[in-house]
C-alpha positions as a printed Julia matrix, in Angstrom:
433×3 Matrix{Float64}:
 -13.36   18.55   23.99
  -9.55   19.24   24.12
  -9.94   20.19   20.23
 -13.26   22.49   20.19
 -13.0    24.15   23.39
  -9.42   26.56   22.47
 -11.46   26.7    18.99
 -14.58   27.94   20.55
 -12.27   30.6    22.96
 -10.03   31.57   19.53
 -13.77   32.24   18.16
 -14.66   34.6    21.12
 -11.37   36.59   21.75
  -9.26   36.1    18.93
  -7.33   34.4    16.43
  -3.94   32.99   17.53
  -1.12   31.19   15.6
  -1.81   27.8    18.05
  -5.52   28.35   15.6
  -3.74   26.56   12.88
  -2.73   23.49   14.84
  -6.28   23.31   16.64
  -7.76   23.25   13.05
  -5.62   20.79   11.7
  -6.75   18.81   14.38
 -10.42   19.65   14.42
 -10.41   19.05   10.26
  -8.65   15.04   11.13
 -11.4    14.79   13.6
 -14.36   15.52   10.97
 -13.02   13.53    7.93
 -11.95   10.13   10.17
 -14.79   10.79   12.87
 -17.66   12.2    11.61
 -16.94   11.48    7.59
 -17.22   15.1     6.61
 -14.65   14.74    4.42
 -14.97   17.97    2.41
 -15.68   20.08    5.73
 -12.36   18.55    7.2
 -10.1    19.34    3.95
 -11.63   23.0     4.29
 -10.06   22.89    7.8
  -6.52   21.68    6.55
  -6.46   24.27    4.16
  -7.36   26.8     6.61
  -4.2    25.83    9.13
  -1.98   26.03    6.12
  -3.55   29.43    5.32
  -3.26   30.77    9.05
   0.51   29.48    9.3
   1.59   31.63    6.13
  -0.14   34.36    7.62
   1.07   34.42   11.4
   4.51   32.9     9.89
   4.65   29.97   12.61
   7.62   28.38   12.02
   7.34   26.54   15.38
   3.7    25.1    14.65
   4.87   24.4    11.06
   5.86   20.73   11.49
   2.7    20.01   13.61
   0.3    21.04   11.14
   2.05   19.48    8.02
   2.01   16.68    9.81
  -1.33   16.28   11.1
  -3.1    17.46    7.6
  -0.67   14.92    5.43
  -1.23   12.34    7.55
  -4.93   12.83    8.26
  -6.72   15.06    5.88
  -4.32   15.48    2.73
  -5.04   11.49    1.14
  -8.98   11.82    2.05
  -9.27   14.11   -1.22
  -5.46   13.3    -3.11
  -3.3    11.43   -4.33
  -1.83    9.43   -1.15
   1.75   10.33   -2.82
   0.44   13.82   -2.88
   1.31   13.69    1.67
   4.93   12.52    0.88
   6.28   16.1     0.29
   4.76   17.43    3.14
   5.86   14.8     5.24
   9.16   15.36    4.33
   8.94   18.83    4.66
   7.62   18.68    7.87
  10.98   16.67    8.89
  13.19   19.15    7.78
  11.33   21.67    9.48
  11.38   19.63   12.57
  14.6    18.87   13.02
  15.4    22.58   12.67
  12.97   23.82   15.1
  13.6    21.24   18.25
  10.59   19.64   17.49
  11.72   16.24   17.31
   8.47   14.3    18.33
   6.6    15.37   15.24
   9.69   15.42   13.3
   9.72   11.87   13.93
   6.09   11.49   13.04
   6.63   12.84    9.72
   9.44   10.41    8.83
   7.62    7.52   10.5
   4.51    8.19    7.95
   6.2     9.26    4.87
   7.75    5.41    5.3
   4.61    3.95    5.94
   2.56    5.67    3.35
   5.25    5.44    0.51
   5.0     1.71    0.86
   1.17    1.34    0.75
   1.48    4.11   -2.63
   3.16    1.69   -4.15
   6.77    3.14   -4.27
   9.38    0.64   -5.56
  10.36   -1.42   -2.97
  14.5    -1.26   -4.0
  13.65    2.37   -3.61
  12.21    2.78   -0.68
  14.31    0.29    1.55
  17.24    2.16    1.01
  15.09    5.12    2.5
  13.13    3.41    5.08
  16.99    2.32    6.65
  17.9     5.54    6.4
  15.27    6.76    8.52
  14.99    4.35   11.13
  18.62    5.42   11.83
  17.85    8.8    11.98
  14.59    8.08   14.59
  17.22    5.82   16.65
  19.56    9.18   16.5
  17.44   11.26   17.5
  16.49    8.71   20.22
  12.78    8.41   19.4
  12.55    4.52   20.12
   8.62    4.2    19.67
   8.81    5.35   16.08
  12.27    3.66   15.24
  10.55    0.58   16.49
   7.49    1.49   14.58
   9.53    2.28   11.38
  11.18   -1.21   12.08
   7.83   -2.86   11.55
   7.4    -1.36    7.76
  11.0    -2.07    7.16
  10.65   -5.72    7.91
   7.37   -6.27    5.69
   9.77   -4.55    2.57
  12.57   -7.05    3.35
  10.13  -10.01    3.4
   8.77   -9.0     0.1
  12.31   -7.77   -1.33
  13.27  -12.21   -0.11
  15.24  -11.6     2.86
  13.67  -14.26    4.91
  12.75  -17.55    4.18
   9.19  -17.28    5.56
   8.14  -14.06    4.04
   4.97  -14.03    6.32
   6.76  -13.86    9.5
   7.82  -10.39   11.09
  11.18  -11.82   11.82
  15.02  -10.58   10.72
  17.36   -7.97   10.56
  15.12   -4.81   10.76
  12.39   -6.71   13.54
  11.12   -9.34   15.66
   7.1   -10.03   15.92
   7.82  -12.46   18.75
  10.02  -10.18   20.93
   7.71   -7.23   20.52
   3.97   -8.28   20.17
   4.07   -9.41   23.61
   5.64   -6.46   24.77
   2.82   -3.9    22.56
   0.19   -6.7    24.18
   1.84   -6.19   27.77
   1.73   -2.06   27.18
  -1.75   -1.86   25.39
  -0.02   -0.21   22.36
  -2.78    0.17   19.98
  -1.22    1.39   16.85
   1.94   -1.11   17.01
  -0.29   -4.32   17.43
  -2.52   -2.66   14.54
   0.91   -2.27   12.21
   2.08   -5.9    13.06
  -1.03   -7.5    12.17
  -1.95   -5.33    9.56
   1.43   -6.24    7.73
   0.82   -9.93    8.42
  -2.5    -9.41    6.92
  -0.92   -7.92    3.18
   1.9   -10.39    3.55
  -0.32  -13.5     4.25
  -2.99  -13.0     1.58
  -0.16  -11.35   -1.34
   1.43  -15.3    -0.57
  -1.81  -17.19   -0.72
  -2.18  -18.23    2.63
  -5.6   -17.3     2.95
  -6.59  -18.94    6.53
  -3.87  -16.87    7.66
  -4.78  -13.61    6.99
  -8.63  -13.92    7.89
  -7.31  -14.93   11.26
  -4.74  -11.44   10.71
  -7.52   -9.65    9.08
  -9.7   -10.32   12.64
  -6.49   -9.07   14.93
  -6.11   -6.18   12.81
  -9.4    -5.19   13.62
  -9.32   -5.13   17.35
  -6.59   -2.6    16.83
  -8.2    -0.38   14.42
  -9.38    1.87   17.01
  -5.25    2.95   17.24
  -4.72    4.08   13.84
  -7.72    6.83   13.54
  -7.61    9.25   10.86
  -4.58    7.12    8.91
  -4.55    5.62    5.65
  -3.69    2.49    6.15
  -7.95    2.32    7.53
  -8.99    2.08    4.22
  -6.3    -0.15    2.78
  -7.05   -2.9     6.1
 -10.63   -2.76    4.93
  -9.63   -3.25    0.65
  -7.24   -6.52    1.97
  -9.76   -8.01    4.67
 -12.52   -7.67    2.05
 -10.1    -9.92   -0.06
  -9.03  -12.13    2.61
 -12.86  -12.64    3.17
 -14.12  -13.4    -0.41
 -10.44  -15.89   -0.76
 -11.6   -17.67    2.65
 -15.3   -18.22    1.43
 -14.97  -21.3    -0.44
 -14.03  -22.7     1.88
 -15.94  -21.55    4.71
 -18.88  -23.13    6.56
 -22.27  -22.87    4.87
 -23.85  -20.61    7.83
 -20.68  -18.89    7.73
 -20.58  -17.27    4.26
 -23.62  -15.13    4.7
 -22.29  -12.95    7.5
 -18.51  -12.86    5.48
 -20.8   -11.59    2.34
 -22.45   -8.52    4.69
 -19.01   -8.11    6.12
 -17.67   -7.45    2.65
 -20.51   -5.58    1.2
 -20.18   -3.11    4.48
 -16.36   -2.55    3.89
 -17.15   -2.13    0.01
 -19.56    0.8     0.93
 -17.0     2.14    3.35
 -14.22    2.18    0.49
 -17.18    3.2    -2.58
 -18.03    6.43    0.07
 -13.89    7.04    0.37
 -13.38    6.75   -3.63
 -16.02    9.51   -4.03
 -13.88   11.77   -2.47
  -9.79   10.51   -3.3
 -10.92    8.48   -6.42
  -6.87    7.53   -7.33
  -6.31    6.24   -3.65
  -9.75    3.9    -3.61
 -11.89    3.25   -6.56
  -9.24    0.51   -7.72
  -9.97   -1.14   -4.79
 -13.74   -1.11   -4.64
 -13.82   -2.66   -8.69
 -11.16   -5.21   -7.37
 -14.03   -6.17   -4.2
 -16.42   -6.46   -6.63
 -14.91   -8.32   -8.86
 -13.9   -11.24   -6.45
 -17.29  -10.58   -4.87
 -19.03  -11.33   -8.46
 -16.42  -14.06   -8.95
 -17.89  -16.17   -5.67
 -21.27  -15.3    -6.55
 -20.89  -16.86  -10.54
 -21.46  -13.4   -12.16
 -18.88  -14.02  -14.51
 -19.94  -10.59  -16.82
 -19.98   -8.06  -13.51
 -16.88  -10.15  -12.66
 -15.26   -9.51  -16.27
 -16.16   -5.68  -16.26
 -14.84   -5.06  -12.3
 -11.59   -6.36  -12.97
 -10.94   -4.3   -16.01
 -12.39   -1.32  -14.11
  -9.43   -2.26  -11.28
  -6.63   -2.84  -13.23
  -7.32    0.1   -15.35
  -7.67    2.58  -12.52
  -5.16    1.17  -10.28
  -2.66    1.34  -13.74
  -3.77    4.79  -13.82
  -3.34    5.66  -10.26
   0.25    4.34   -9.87
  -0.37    1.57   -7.65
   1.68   -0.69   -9.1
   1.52   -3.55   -6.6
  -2.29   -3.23   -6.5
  -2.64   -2.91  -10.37
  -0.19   -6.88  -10.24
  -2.98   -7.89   -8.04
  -6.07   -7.47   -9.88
  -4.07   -8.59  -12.54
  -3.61  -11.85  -10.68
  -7.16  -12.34   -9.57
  -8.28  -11.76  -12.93
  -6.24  -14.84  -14.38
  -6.97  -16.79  -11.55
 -10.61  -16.26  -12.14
 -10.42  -17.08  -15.57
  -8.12  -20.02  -15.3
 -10.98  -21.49  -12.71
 -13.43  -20.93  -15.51
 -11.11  -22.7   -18.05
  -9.82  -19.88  -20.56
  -5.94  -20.71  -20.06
  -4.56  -18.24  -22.78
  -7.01  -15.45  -21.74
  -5.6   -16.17  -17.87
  -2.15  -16.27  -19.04
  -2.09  -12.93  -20.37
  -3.36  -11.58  -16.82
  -0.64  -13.81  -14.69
   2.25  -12.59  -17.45
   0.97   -8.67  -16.49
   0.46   -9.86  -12.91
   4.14  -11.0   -12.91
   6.08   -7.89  -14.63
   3.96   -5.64  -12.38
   5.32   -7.62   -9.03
   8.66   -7.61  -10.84
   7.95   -3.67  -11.62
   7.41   -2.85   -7.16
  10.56   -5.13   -6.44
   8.5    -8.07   -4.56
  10.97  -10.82   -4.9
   9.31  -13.2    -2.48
   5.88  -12.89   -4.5
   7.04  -13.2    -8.12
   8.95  -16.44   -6.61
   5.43  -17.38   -5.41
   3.73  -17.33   -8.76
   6.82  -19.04  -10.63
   6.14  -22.04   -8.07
   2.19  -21.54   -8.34
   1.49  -21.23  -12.26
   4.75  -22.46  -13.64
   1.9   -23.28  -16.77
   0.98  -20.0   -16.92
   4.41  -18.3   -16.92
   6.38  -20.82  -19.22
   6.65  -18.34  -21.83
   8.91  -16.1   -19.11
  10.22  -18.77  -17.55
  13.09  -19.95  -19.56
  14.35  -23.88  -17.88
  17.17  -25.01  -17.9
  18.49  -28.77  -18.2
  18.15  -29.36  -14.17
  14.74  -28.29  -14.4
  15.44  -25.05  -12.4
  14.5   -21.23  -12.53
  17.35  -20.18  -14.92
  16.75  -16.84  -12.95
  15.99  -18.54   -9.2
  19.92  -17.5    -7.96
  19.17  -13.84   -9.6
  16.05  -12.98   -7.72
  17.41  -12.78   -4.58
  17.65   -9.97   -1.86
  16.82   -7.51   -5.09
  17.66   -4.26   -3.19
  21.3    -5.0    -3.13
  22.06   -5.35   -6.11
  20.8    -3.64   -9.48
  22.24   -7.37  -10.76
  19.63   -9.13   -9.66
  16.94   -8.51  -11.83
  18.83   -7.79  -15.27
  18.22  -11.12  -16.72
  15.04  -11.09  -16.41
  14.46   -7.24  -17.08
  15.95   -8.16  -20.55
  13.57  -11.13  -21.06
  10.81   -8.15  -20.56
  12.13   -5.72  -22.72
  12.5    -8.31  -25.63
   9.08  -10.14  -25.34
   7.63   -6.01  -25.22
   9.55   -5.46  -28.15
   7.96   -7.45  -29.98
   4.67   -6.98  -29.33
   5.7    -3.58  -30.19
   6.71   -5.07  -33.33
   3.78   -6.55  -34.21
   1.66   -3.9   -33.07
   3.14   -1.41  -34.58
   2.76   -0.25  -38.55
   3.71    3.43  -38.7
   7.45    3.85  -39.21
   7.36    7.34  -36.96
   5.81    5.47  -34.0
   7.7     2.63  -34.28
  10.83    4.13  -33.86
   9.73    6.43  -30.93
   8.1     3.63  -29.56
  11.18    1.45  -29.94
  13.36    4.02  -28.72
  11.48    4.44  -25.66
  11.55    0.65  -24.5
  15.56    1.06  -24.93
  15.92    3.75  -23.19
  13.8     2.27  -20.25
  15.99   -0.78  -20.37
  18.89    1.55  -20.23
């Protein structure tokens, strides 16, 4: 009511520049409400449209904001909201509008992470801004920010147990009583949600269908966001991991559970295929995986690393990667699984999650033993180099080398035209570079 009824007044007496903000609003409401995805993008681009034409500096950050965050990744790119986020910022801080300033910085952190943005890259910048929210004394989103920042220093190995909220940036047992005590919706959502990625990316599986559940309850305080869909692609996972082992009368309602989120995510990729249709192969995959169709299962994973390859999503591409090899290492093909974990480990290696390529060295050692070079004791010759990987440039040369040789020569091998071989070759040096 608070949305339609100034739009209904603007329709009877006139057009005002507070229009643009009203149907920013109005077009987050359609595509996260009512699933009208294309009706709500038409509204975004109309409050862009009216703010270049009434020149409302002053409403500027508001509607960036609410578009990018709401409307922008139902039809893009996800990575396509970053600019306007930051632009919305700038524009902020200039105006005096520091609450949606904040906002802005607050999701460009948020959403940078789940795009798949290097992790050494965006810590740096995720610090940054969390001191600039605590400058500009806007605790709740400092303390949000704080959240995302954690979740990047657990994967970057910061802490020992990777799954826990806990260290330098935040505290889960300090502040999840406090968001339980205040009925903060979207903070309990964020904490759990994180828990959730952390819990399943480490193999703990009972632990993030019990996150997976929590994050649920909360859902109802991160409307229009896209971290929806992404909760729904990892509790779909968390789900078909869990089923093994589940109780016979169990598995049935996981399966519908699945299948329902799968449609969800199948209607979303028909709309923002880079952001989603990785994700719904990858569900089907594991979902043919449980169910022994080993072809559908075959085809779905290609489908998800290919897309997700394509798409930029690095850290999702290293996962379906992953599944794939362990799927065919439970059906016995070791070398065809090996190839998968060896992709699944340069593409963790590629985001900057420390804590999860330590994970699979400790996992597969089998698989990895062409990468993972021992030395007399027995020991990672590269376990005191991945460590705390965003200070340091250091820490991952060693094993950045290693990469660049064994790609080399494949290269080599691959490779029979002398004019491609030497572009090709002089690419993979300048990359190391």
């Amino acid at each position: 009511m608070i949305l339609c009824e100034p739009i209904n007044l603007s329709l009877q007496s006139g057009i005002s520049p507070l229009f643009a903000f009203y149907s920013a609003n109005y077009g987050l409401l359609l595509c996260a409400i009512e699933q009208e995805i294309d009706a709500g993008y038409q509204f975004g681009k109309l409050a862009y449209e009216l703010l270049e034409k009434f020149h409302s500096k002053d409403l500027k950050t508001k509607v960036l904001q609410v578009v990018a965050i709401g409307i922008e990744h139902c039809k893009n790119h996800v990575r396509q909201t970053l600019p306007y986020l930051r632009e919305a910022y700038k524009i902020g801080l200039e105006t005096g509008d520091l609450e949606y300033a904040a906002y802005s910085i607050l999701h460009c952190c948020s959403y940078s992470y789940l795009a798949g943005i290097s992790l050494d890259e965006l810590e740096p910048d995720i610090a940054n801004s969390s001191n600039s929210l605590k400058q500009l004394k806007q605790e709740n989103n400092y303390y949000y920010n704080q959240i995302y920042h954690q979740a990047v220093l657990n994967l970057l190995g910061d802490t020992e147990n990777p799954e826990l909220l806990s260290g330098s940036a935040f505290n889960e047992k300090k502040f999840i009583p406090f968001y339980e005590n205040i009925n903060d919706n979207y903070a309990l959502f964020q904490i759990y949600f994180n828990k959730l990625i952390l819990s399943y990316l480490l193999g703990n599986f009972q632990s993030a269908k019990h996150y997976e559940a929590l994050t649920e309850k909360y859902i109802g305080g991160v409307t229009g966001l896209f971290c929806i869909p992404v909760y729904y692609f990892y509790s779909s996972l968390a789900k078909l991991a869990f089923y093994p082992t589940a109780a016979v009368e169990e598995r049935e309602k996981m399966l519908e559970q699945v299948t329902t989120n799968a449609e969800k995510i199948k209607f979303w990729a028909q709309h923002a295929p880079a952001n989603h249709s990785h994700k719904y192969y990858l569900i089907e995959a594991e979902k043919h995986r449980i169910l022994g169709d080993k072809i559908a299962a075959i085809e779905a994973y290609e489908q998800a690393i290919a897309t997700a390859t394509e798409n930029e999503y690095i850290q999702e591409a290293a996962l379906a990667n992953e599944l794939c090899a362990k799927f065919y290492l439970e059906w016995g093909k070791t070398k065809i699984a090996q190839t998968y974990m060896i992709e699944a480990y340069y593409g963790y290696l590629d985001w900057g999650a420390v804590a999860k390529v330590k994970d699979l060295e400790k996992r597969y050692p089998q698989l990895l033993a062409l990468i993972l070079v021992r030395s007399s004791g027995n020991s990672n010759l590269f376990g005191n180099n991945i460590t705390s990987s965003h200070t340091s440039s250091s820490n991952t040369e060693n094993i950045l080398d290693l990469a660049t040789v064994i790609k080399v020569s494949q290269t080599l091998s691959g490779e029979v035209k002398l004019e491609n071989l030497l572009s090709t070759l002089i690419q993979l040096i300048m990359e190391n570079a």
